[in-house]
N, C-alpha and C positions, 0 to 999 in steps of 0.2 A: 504494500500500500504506500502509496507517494504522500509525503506530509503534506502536500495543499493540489488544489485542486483547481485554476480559475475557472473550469466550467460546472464545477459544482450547481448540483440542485435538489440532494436529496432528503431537501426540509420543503415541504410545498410551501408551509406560512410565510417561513423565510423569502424564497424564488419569487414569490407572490410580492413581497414586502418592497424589495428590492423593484420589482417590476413596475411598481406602482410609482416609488419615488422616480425611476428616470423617466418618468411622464413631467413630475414635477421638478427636478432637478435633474435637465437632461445632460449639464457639463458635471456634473458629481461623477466617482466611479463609478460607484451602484451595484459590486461587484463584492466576490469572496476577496478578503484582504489579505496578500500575502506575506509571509516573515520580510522581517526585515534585519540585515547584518548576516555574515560570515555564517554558512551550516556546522563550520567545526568551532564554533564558538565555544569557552569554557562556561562561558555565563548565559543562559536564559531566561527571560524574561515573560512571562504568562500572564498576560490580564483575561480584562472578562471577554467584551465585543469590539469590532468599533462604533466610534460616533457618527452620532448622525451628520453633523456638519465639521465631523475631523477627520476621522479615516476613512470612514465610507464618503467624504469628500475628493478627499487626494489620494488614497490608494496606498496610504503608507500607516503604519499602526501609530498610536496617541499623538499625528502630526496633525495640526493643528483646532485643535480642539481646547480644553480647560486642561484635563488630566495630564493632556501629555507636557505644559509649563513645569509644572513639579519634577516630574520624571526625567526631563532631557536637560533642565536645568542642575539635576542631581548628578548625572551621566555625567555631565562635564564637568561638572564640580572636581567629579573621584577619576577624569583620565580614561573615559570610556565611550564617551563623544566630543567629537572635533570643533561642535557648537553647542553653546545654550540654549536655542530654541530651534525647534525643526518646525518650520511652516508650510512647505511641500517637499513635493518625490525631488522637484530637479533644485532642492537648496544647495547640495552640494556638501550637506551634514553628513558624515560617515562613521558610524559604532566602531568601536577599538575593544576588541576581545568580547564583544556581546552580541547577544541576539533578540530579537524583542516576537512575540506573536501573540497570538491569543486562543481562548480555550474553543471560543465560537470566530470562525471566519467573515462571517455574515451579519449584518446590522439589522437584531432583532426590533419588535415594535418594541416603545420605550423603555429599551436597552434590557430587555427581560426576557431572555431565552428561556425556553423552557428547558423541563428535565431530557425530556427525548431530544432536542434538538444539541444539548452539551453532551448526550450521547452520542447521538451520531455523529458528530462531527469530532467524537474523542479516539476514533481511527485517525484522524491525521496527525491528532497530537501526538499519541501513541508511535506514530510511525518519526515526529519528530523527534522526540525524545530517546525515543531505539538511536535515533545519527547520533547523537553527542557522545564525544568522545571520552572516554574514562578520563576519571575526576571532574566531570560538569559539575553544576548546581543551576538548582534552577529557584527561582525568586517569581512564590505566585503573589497575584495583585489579590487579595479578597477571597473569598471562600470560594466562591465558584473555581477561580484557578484552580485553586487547593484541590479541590475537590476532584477538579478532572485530572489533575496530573497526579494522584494518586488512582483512578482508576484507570486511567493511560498504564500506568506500572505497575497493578496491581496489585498495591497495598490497603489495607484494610483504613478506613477512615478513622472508625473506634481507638486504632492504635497510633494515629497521628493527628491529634484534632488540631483545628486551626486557633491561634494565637499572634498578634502582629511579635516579630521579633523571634519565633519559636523558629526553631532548626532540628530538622529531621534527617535521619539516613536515609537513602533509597537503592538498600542494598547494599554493598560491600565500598563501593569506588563513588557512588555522589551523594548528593545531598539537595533538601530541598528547603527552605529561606521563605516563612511567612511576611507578610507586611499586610497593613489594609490599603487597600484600594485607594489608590491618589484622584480620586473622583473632589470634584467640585465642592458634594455634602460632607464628604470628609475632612477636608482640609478646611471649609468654612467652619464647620462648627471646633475644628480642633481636637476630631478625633484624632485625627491623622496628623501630626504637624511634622513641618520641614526636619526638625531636628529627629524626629522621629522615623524617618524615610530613610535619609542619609544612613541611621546607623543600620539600619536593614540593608540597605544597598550594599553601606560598607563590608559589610559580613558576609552578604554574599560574594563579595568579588574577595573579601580574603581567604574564604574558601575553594575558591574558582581557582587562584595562585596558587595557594597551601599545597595542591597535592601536580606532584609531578608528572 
């Protein structure tokens, strides 16, 4: 199984959803979103969807939307993007040792996938996470991440539940690195705050180097 798909459409709601916006946004993608950065990255990065007017706009994940200011702004911070802000595909912003995708390809109605839909589209995860190379980590955005990338690898939930900051094994040679979600509600109300991000970030990428 190929970790992405652009002619994906085996969500009808989704295919449907997407259908409908490039009536209404016919210069938006409109399209399954695909990774972004290096396949043998040590670092991955999982969030939930894209947005409506950020990746399912330009075709590239958290670029230009709310969420992705925190994130690409964090990226740069720790040496792991060439810019601070990614606002489209041809900015010319390029990831250093990372990868970024998400759990859903496809830009659900208001960003709420369902359960069948983070399934089904959890063969592609699955088949991304198979490519990384011994000693990855991967750093999910929110429960949903969490969620699929352990049954991407099939690990039992019960034995890894989610906590922002909490680090998991996934099996002998990686690891997997919670954070909450750098969504807009998160960060306004200060569930999420920047200082809080950074050292999840950080932790992931010191484990991403750590192991040889």
């Amino acid at each position: 199984m190929a970790c992405f798909d652009l002619n994906c459409r085996r969500c009808p709601r989704l295919a449907a959803f997407l259908n409908d916006l490039t009536g209404q946004h016919p210069k938006y993608w409109n399209k399954p979103v695909p990774p972004f950065g290096a396949a043998a990255a040590r670092l991955l990065i999982v969030g939930l969807a894209p947005g409506r007017h950020g990746a399912n706009a330009t075709g590239r994940p958290f670029t230009g939307d709310f969420a992705g200011l925190l994130l690409y702004r964090t990226l740069h911070e720790l040496g792991l993007s060439s810019a601070p802000e990614s606002a489209s595909v041809d900015d010319g912003l390029e990831l250093i040792a990372c990868r970024i995708t998400n759990a859903v390809k496809c830009l659900p109605p208001q960003n709420k996938p369902t359960t069948a839909e983070v399934n089904t589209c959890n063969t592609y995860l699955a088949a991304e996470l198979e490519s990384l190379p011994s000693g990855a980590v991967v750093l999910a955005l929110g429960t949903v991440a969490h969620r699929a990338v352990l049954r991407a690898t099939g690990f039992r939930q019960a034995d890894r539940p989610f906590a922002h900051g909490a680090v998991h094994r996934l099996g002998e040679d990686r690891w997997l690195v919670d954070s909450y979600h750098c969504s807009r509600y998160n960060t306004q109300t200060r569930r999420l705050t920047p200082e809080m991000f950074r050292a999840a970030l950080l932790e992931a990428k010191r484990l991403a180097l750590a192991t040889p």
